[in-house]
C-alpha positions in Angstrom: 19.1 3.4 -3.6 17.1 0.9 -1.0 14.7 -1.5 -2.9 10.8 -0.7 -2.8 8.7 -2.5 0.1 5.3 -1.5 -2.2 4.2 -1.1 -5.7 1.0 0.6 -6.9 -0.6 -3.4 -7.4 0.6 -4.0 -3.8 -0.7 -0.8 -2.3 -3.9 -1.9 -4.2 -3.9 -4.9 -3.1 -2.8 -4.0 1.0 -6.0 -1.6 0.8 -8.6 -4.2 -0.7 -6.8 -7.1 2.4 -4.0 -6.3 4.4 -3.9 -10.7 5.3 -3.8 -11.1 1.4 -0.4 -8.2 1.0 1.5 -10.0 3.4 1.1 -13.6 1.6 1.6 -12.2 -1.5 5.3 -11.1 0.1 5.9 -13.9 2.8 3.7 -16.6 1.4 3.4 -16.4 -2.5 3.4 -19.9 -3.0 0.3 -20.2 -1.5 -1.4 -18.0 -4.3 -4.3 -20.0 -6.9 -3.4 -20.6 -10.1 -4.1 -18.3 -12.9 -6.5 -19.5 -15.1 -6.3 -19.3 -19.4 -9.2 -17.1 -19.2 -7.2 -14.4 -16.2 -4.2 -14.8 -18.2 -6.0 -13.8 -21.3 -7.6 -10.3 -19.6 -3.9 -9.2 -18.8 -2.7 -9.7 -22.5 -5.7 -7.2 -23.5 -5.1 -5.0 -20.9 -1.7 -4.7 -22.5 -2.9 -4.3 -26.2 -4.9 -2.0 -24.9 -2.1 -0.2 -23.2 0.5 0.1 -26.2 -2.5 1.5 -28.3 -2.7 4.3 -26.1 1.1 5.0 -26.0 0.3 5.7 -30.2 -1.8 8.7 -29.4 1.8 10.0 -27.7 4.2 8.9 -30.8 7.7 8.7 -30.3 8.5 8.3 -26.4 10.6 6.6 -24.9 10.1 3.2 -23.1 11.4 3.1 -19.4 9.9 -0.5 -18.8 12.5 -2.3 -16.6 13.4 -5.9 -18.3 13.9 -7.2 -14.7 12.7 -6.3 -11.1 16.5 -6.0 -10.8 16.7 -3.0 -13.2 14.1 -0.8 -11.2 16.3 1.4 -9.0 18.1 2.1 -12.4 15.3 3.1 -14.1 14.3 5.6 -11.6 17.6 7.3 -11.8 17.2 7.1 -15.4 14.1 8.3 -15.4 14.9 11.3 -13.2 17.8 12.1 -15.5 15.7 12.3 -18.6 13.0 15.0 -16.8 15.7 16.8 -15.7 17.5 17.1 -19.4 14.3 18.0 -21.3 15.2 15.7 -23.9 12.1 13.9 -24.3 8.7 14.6 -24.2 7.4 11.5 -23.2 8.0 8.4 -21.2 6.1 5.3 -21.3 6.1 3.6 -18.0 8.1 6.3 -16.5 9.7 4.6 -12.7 9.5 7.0 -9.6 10.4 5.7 -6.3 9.7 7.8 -2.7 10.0 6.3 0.8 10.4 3.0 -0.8 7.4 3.3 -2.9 7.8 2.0 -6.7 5.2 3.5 -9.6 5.6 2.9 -13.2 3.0 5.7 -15.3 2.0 4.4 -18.2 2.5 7.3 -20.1 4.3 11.0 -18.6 3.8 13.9 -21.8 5.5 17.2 -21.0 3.4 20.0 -23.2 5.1 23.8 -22.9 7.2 22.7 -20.1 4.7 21.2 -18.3 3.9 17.4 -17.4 1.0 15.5 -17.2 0.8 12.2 -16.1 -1.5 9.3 -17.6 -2.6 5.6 -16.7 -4.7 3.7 -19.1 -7.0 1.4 -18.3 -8.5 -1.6 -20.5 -12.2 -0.6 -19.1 -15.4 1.4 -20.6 -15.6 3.4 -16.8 -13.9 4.8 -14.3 -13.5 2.8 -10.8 -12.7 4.0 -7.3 -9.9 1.4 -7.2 -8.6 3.4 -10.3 -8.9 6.6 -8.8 -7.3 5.5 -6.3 -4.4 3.8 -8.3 -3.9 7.8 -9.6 -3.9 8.7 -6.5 -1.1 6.4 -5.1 1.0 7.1 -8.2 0.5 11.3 -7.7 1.6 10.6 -4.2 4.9 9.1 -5.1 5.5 11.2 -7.9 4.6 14.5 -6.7 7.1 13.4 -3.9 9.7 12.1 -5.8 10.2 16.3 -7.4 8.4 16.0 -10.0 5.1 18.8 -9.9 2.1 17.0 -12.5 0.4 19.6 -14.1 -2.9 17.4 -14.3 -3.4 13.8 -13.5 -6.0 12.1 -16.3 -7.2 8.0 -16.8 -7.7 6.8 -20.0 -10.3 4.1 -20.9 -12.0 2.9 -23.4 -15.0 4.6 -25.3 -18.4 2.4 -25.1 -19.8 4.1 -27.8 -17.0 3.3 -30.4 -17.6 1.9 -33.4 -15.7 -0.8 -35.0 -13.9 0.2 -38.6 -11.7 -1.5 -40.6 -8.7 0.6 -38.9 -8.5 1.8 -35.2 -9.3 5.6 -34.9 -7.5 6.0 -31.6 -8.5 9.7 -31.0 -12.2 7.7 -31.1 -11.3 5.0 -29.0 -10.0 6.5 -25.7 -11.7 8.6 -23.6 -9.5 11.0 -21.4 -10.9 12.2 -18.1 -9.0 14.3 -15.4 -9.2 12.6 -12.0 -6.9 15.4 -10.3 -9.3 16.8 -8.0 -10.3 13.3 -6.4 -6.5 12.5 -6.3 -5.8 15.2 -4.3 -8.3 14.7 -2.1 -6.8 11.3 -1.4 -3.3 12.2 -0.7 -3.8 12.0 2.9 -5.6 8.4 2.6 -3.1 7.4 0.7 -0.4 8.6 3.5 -2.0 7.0 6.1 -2.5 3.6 4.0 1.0 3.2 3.3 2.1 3.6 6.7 -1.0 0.7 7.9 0.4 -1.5 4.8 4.3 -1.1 5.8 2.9 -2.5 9.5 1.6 -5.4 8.0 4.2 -6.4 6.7 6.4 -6.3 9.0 4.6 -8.8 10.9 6.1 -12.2 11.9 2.7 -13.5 11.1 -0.1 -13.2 8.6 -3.1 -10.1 10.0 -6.2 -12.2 11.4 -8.9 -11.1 8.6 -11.8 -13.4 8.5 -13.0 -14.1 4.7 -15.8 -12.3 3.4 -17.5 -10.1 0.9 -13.8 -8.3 0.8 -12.5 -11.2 -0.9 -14.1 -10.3 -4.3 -13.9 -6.3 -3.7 -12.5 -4.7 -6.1 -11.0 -7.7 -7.5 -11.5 -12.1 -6.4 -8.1 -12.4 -4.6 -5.5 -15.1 -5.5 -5.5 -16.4 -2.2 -9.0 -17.3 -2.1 -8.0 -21.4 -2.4 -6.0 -20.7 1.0 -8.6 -18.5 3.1 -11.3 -20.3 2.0 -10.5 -23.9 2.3 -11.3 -24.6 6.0 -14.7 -22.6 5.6 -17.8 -25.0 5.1 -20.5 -22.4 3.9 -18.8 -21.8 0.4 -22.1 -20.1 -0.4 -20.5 -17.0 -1.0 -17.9 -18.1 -3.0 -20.0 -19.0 -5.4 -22.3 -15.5 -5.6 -19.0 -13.9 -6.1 -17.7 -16.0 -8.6 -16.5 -13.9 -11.3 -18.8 -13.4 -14.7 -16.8 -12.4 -17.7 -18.1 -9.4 -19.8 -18.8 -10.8 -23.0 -19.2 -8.3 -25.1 -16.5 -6.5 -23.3 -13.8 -8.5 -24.1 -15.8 -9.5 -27.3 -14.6 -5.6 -28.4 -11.4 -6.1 -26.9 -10.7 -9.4 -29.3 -12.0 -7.1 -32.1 -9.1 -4.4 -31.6 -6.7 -6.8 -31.2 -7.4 -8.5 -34.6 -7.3 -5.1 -36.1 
């Protein structure tokens, strides 16, 4: 099996800048530091992740220990649909035209699957939509028919106990509809983000409001180091959520 050109952060990450896709393949070193505080937000989005995988007891974990083992685990994967053995995956790997997805959580319920992606957030995003959307794309694909397509998030309105009440903390909400509705996008992207990087050179994009939308870019310290209004950089700077990650902290101490 060939190796995958883009993952479900890459295709993100083409759609957001197609000049920040191709240094994070051809030019990583170029990429800014991660900071304590960045570094910190991924470990809750983890937490918050394996939480979830509770409400779905007694999966199996698919979760490649290397990029190495991903072509393995999609065969793997595949094998374990098609035997009916098991219920549920966590981070289930499908590959299609050189696509790679990992779903955080695939539940088969009377013969049927559904797919799942959690998300350490009190809302739903368009990026996240569209992050169910890529991964429907390659799954549906890749054989395998989802009966409903859902993002899970965390409930604002929880209230903190003594013990986690997970069937409390998690909202589920079925995004199917706008995914399918983005199939064709999502098509059309991959082809545009496949171009880029194929290039011998990085795409001219100018720096701009884009840089910070949906998420501040790592390559900002590159882009943005010849530009003498730095104005902008500074509107944009990222502001943690407090009391966000405030709750998170209180979970994880739970």
């Amino acid at each position: 099996m060939e190796r995958h050109i883009l993952s479900k952060s890459t295709f993100i990450r083409g759609n957001q800048c197609l000049k920040s896709l191709y240094l994070n393949k051809k030019r990583p070193f170029l990429r800014d530091k991660l900071s304590p505080e960045q570094l910190a937000v991924f470990k809750r989005g983890t937490r918050i992740g394996k939480l979830a995988q509770q409400l779905f007891p007694d999966g199996i974990d698919m979760s490649p220990k290397s990029p190495t083992q991903f072509q393995k685990r999609v065969l793997e994967t595949a094998e374990i649909i098609r035997q009916k053995k098991h219920n549920t995956l966590y981070e289930a790997v499908f590959q299609y035209d050189q696509l790679l997805i990992m779903l955080d959580i695939l539940h088969r319920t009377d013969g049927t699957w559904y797919g799942y992606e959690v998300k350490s957030s009190l809302k739903i995003s368009d990026t996240y939509v569209l992050d169910a959307a890529f991964q429907y794309y390659v799954i549906n694909n890749s054989g395998l028919q989802l009966k409903d397509m859902f993002l899970v998030y965390v409930n604002k309105d929880y209230q903190h106990g003594d013990e986690i009440r997970l069937k409390e903390l998690f909202v589920f909400e079925s995004v199917l509809n706008r995914v399918l509705g983005l199939q064709e996008f999502v098509e059309h992207k991959v082809v545009e983000e496949k171009e880029a990087l194929m290039r011998n050179s990085s795409p001219e994009i100018e720096v701009g409001a884009h840089c910070f939308d949906p998420y501040p870019c790592d390559f900002l310290g590159h882009c943005w180091k010849k530009v003498k209004d730095k104005s902008l950089l500074e509107k944009n700077k990222p502001s943690s959520n407090e009391q966000f990650y405030d709750f998170l902290d209180k979970i994880n101490r739970l």
